[in-house]
C-alpha positions as CSV (number, residue, x, y, z in Angstrom):
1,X,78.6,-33.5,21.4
2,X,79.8,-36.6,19.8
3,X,83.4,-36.8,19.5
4,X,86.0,-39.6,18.6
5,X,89.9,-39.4,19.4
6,X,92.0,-40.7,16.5
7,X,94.9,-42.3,17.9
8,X,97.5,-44.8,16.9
9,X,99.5,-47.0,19.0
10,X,103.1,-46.8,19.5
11,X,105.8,-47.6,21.6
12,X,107.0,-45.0,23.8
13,X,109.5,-45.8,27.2
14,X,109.0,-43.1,30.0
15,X,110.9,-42.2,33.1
16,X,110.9,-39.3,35.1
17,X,110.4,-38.5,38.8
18,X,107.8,-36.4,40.3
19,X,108.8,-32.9,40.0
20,X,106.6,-29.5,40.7
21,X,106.8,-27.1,39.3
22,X,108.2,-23.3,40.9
23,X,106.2,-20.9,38.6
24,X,102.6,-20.1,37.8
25,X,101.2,-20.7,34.6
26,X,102.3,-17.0,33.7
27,X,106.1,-17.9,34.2
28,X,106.4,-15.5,37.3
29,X,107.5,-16.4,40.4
30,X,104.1,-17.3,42.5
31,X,103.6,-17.7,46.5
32,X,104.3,-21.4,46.1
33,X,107.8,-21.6,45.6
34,X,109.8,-22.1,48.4
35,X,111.4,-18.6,49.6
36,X,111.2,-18.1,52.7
37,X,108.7,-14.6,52.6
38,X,106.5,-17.3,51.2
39,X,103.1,-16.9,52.2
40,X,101.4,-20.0,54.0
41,X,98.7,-21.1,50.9
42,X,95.8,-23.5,51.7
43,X,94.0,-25.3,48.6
44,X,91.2,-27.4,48.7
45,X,91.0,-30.5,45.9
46,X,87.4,-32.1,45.4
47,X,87.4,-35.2,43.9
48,X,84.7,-38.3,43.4
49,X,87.3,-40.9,43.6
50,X,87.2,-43.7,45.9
51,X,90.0,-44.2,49.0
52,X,92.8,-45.7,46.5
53,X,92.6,-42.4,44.0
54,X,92.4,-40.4,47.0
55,X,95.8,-41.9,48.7
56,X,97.2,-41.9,45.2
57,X,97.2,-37.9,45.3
58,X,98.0,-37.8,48.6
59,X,101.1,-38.9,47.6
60,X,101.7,-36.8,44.9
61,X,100.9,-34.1,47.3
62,X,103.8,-34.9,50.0
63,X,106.0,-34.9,46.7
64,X,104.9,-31.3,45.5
65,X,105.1,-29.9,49.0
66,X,109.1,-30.5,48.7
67,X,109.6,-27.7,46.7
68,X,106.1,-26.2,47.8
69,X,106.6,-26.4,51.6
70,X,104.1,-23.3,52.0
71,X,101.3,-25.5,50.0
72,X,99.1,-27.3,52.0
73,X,96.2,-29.0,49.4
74,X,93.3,-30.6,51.8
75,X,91.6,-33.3,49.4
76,X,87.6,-33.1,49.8
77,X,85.8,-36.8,48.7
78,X,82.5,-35.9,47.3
79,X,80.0,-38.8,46.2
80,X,79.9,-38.9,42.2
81,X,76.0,-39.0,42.3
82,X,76.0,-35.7,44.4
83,X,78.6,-33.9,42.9
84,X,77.2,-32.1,40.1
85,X,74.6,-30.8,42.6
86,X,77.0,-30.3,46.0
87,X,79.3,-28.1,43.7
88,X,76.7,-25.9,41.9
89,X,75.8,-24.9,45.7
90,X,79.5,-24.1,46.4
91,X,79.9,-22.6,43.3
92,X,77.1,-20.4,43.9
93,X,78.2,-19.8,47.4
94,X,81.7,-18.7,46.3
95,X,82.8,-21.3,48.7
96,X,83.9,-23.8,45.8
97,X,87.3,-25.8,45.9
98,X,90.2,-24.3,43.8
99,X,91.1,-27.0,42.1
100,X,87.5,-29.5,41.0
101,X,87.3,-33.0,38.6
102,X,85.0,-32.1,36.6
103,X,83.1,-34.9,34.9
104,X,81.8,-34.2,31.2
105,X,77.8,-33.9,31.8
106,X,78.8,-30.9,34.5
107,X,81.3,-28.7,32.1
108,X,78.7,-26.7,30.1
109,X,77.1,-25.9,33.4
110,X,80.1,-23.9,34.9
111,X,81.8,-23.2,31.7
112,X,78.8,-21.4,30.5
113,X,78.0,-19.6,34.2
114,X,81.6,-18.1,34.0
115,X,82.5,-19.9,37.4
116,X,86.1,-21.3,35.9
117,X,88.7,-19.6,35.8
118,X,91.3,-19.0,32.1
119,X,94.2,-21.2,32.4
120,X,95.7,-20.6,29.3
121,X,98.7,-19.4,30.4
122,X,99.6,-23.1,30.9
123,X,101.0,-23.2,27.5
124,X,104.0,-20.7,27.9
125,X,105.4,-23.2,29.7
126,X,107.9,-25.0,27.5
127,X,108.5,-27.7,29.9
128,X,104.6,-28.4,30.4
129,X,104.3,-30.0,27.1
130,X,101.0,-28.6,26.3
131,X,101.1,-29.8,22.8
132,X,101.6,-33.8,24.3
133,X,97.8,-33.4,25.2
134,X,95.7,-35.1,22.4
135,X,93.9,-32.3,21.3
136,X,90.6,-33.4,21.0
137,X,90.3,-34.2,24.4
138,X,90.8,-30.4,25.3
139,X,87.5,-29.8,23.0
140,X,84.8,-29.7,25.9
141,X,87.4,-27.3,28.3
142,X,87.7,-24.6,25.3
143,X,86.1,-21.5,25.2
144,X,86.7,-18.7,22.7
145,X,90.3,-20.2,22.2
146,X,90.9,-20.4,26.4
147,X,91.8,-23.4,28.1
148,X,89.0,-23.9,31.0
149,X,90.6,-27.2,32.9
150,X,93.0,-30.0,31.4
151,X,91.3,-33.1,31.1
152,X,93.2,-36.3,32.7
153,X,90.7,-39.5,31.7
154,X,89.2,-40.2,28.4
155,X,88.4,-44.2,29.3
156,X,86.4,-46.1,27.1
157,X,84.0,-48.8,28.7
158,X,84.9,-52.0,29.1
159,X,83.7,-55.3,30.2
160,X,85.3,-56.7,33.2
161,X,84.9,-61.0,33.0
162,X,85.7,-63.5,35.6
163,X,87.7,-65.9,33.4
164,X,87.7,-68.4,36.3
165,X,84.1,-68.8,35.9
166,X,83.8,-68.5,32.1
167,X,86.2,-71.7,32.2
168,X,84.7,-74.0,34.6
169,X,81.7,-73.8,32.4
170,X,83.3,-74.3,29.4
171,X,82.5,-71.0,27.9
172,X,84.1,-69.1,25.0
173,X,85.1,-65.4,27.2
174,X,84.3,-61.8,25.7
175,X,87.7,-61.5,24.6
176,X,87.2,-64.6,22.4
177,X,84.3,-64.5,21.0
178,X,85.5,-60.5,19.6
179,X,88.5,-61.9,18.3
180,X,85.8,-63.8,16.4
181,X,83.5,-61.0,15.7
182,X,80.8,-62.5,17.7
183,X,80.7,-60.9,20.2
184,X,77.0,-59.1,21.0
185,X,74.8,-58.3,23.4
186,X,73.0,-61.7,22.3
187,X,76.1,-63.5,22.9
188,X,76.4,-61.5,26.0
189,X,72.9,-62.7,27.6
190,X,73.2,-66.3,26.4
191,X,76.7,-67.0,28.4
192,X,75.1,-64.7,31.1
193,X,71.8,-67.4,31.4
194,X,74.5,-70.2,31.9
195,X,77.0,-68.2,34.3
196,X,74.1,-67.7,36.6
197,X,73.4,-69.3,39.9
198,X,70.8,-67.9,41.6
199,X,71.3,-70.5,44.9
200,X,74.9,-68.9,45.3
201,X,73.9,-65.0,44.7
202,X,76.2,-65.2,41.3
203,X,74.8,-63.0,38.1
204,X,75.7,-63.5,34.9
205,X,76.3,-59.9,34.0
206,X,76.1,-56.2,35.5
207,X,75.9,-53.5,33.2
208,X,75.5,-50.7,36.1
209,X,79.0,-49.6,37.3
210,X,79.0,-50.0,41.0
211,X,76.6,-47.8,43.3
212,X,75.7,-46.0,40.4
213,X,71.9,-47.0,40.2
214,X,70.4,-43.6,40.3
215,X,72.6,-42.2,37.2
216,X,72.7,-45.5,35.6
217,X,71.1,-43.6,32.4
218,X,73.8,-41.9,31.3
219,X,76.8,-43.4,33.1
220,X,76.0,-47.1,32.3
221,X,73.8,-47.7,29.8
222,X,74.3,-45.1,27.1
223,X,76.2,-47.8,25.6
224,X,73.5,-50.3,25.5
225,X,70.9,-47.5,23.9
226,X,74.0,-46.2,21.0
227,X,74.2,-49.8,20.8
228,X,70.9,-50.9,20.0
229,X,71.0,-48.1,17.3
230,X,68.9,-45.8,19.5
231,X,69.5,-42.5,21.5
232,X,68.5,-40.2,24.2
233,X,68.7,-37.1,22.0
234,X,69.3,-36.0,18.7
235,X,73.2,-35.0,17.5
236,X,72.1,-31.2,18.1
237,X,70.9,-32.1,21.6
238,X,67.3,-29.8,20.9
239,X,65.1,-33.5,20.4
240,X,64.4,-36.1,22.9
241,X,65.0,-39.0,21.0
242,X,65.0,-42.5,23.1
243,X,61.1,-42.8,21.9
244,X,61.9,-45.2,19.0
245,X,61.6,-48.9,18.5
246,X,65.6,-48.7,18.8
247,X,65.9,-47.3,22.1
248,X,62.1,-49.0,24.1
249,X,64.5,-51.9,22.4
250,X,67.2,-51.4,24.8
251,X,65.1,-50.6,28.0
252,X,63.5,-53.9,27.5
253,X,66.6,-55.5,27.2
254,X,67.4,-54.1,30.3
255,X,64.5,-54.7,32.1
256,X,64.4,-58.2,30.7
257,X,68.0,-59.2,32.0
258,X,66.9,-58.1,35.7
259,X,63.4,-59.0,35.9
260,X,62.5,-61.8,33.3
261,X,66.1,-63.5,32.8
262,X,67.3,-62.6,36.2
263,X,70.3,-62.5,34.9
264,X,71.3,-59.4,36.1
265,X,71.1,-57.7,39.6
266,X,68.2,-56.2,40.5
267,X,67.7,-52.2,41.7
268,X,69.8,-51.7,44.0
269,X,72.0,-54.4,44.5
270,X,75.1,-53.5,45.5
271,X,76.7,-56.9,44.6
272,X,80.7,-56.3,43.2
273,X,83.0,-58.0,40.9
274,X,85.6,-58.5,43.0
275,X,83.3,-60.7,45.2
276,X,83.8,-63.5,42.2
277,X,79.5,-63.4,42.1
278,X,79.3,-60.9,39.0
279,X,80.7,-63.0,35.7
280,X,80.7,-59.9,33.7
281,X,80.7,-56.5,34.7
282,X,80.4,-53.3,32.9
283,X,83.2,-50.8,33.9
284,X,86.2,-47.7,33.4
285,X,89.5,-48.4,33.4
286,X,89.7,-46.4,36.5
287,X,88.2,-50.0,38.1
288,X,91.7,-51.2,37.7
289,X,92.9,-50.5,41.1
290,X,90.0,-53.0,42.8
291,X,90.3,-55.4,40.0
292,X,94.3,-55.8,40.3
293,X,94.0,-56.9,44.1
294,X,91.5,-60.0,43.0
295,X,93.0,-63.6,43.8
296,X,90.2,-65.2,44.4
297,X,90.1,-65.6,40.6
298,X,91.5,-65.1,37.4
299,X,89.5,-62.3,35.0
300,X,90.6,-60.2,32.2
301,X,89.1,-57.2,30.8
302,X,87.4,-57.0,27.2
303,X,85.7,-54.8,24.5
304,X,81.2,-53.5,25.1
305,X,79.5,-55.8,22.7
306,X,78.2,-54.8,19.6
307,X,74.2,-54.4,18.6
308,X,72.4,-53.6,15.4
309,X,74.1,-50.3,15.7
310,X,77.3,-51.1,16.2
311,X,79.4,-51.3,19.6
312,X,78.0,-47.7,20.8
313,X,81.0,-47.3,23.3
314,X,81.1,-44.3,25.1
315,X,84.1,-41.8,26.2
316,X,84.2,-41.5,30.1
317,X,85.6,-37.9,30.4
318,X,87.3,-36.3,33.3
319,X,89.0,-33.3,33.6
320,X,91.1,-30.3,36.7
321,X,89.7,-27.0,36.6
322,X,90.6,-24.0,39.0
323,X,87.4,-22.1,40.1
324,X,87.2,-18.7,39.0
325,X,86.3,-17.5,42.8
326,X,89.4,-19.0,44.2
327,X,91.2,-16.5,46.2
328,X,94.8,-18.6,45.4
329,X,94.1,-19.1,41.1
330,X,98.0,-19.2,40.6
331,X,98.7,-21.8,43.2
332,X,95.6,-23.0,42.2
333,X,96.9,-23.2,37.8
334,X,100.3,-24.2,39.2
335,X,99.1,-27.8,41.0
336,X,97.2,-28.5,38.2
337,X,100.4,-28.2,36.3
338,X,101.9,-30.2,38.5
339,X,99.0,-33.5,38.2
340,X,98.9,-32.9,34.4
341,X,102.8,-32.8,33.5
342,X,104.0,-35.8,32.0
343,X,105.4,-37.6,35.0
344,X,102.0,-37.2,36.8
345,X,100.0,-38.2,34.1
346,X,101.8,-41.4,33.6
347,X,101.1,-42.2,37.6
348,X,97.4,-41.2,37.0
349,X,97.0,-43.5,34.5
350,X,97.1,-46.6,36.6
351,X,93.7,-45.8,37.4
352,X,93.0,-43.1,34.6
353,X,93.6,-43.4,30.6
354,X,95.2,-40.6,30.1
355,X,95.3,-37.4,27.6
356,X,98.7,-37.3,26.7
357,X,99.9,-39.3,23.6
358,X,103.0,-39.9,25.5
359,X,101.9,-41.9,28.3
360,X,98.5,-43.5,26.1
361,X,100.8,-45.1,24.2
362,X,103.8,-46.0,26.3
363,X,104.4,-49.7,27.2
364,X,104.0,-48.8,31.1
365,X,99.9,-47.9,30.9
366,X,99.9,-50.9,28.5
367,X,101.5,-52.9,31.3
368,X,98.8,-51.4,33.4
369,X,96.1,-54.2,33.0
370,X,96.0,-57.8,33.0
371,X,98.5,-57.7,29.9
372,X,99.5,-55.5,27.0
373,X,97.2,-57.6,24.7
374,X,94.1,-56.7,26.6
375,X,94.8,-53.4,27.2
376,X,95.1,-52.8,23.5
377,X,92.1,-54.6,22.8
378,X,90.3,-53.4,25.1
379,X,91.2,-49.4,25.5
380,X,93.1,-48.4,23.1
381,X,91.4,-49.8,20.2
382,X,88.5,-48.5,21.2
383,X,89.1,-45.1,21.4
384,X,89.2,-43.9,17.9
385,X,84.9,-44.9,17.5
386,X,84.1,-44.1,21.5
387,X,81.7,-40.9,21.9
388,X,81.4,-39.0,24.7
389,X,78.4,-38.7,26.2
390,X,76.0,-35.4,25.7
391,X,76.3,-32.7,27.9
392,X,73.8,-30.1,28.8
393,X,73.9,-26.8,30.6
394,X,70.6,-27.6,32.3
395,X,71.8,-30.9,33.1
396,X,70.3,-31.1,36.3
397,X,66.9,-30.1,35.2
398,X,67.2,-33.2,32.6
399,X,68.5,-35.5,35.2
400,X,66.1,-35.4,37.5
401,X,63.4,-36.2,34.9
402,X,65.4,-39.2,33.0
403,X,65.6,-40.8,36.8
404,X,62.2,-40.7,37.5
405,X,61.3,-42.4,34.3
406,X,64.5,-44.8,35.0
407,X,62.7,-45.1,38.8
408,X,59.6,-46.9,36.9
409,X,61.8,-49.2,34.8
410,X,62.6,-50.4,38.1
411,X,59.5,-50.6,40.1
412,X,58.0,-52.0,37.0
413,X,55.1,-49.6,37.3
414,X,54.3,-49.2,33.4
415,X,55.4,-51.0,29.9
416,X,58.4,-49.6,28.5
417,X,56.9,-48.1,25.6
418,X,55.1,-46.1,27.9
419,X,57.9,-45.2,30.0
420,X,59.9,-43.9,27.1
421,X,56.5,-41.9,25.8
422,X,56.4,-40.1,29.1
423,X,60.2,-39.2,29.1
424,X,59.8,-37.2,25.7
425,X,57.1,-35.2,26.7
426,X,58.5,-34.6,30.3
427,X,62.4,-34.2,29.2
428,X,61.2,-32.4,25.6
429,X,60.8,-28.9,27.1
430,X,63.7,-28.8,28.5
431,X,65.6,-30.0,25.2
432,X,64.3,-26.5,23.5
């Protein structure tokens, strides 16, 4: 449930052109190659990207339709907060898309229903490269020695800093103060008091990645509970386990940077980095795309800060599956081929850090942020200690308790203490 990626950095040049691939994952000939008995093959593609990830594979798709031309792929845009929930209902409906993103927290859930289909036949492919994927990162889409789904971002979280403002006040930034080994949440709140300005709507820090207030528990502040030396469970996932003086630590943090501090936005707030009003702001890499068309002001990107239990970073996870319901699985196995071979994954990773070694560690995705340095620093570095966040096959069920206690953190309706003692004995059952 808790698994690091061991990498090491290297140089590696890339070229290539977007190519598809004529075969299934079996080898055979399949309906999408471009004969003219053909048969006309219509995918659908969900996705919880925003409008720049969704052009990106738009493009991509014009490019596999040359030597597809029977292949039509229709992309459906599904908000991340309802797309756990929106696909269990099309999954149940057998109306599900053939090709999904899956995001880690919803992979035991299918994986475990049988509603995926076996892709291992992807590997016979010589030209796929299967054995360029880092291998722990196929961990959470094996089953009984199948391949489930190809994963396509492992990010760490980062800090995203408006260097702009960090200077005019004279400020020592994120990146700084780590090169120093000083940088904490302490250090983090302190800079955050002075970057403030409550008369021009600025905040000195964010740590809820944008619109993501209702699954701000496990998407955003995981980090800040692993971080505190706290948890939400125990390693074997059967014991609630945020009911210690380490994790009511870090919800009072929390609470304190919105409501005591003010430091941070409150529920709700909708306020974005790129506006030049957030100083620091907790994020993916995949955050790149929005950040890179800032010139309002100068920022950089940066390591999570470190608490009594270390940095706590978490492992964004992100991965293609093909439904096992899909009445087109070998068109279905083939475009996923297509997204995850080498030349595709190094386009993905402008937004995406990606799970082949090749393109990880090739000077283009270093050239992908601000500079090479940063990126190091700030990804790659970080990926050999990152965990990725628990996963449950009863997700939902846990979910749906850990918001409402997260919903009285923000109305302020009890102490903290209390909060967390009503989450073990509501979330508890459901742990055994």
């Amino acid at each position: 449930m808790k698994k690091g990626l061991g990498i090491g950095l290297a140089t590696v040049l890339m070229a290539g052109s977007l190519a598809g691939c004529g075969s299934d994952s079996n080898g055979k000939e399949s309906s999408s190659g471009s004969g003219a008995a053909a048969k006309e093959v219509k995918l659908k593609f969900s996705i919880w990207g925003n409008d720049t990830h969704k052009q990106m594979y738009e493009t991509m798709i014009e490019s596999y339709r040359k030597d597809h031309p029977n292949v039509s792929v229709e992309i459906m845009t599904i908000p991340s907060a309802d797309y756990q929930q929106k696909l269990s209902v099309l999954m149940a409906s057998k109306t599900a898309p053939d090709v999904v993103w899956l995001m880690e927290r919803s992979i035991p859930q299918f994986l475990e229903a049988g509603q995926l289909a076996d892709i291992s036949s992807i590997k016979d492919d010589p030209d796929y490269k299967f054995d360029d994927l880092i291998p722990s990162t196929l961990d959470l889409l094996t089953k009984d020695g199948k391949t489930y789904g190809i994963p396509f971002s492992t990010p760490p979280n980062m800090i995203y800093y408006n260097k702009t403002l960090f200077e005019e006040k004279g400020l020592k930034t994120p990146t700084e103060l780590y090169a120093e080994g000083k940088w904490t949440y302490d250090e983090m709140a302190k800079a955050a008091a002075v970057l403030t300005d409550r008369s021009k709507g600025v905040y000195g820090v964010n740590l809820i990645r944008p619109n993501g207030w209702t699954t701000s528990w496990t998407e955003s502040l995981q980090t800040l509970v692993w971080a505190f030396g706290g948890d939400y469970f125990s390693a074997d996932g059967k014991q609630f386990a945020l009911n210690t003086k380490e994790g009511i630590d870090a919800l009072q943090f929390y609470s304190d940077a919105m409501f005591k501090s003010e430091i941070h936005p409150k529920p709700g707030d909708q306020t974005t980095f790129e506006t030049g009003k957030i100083a620091m702001q907790q994020d993916l890499f995949s955050y790149m795309g929005k950040a890179k068309a800032i010139t309002d002001f100068k920022w950089d990107i940066a390591p999570m800060p470190s608490g009594a239990g270390g940095q706590g970073t978490t492992l964004g996870y992100a991965g293609y599956a093909v439904t096992k319901d899909s009445e087109h699985a070998a068109e279905a196995t083939d475009f996923v081929k297509y997204l995850t071979n080498p030349e595709n994954m190094a386009v993905t990773s402008q937004f995406f850090v990606p799970s082949r070694k090749s393109v990880l560690e090739s000077q283009e995705f270093l050239n992908q942020g601000p500079s090479p340095e940063s990126v190091k620093t700030a990804v790659l570095d970080q990926m050999a200690s990152a965990r990725v966040r628990p996963a449950f096959q009863n997700f939902q069920q846990i979910d749906e308790k850990m918001k409402i206690g997260f919903d009285s953190i923000y109305t302020k309706s009890k102490p903290i203490a209390d909060i967390a003692k009503d989450l073990e004995k509501e979330v508890s059952p459901l742990l055994n």
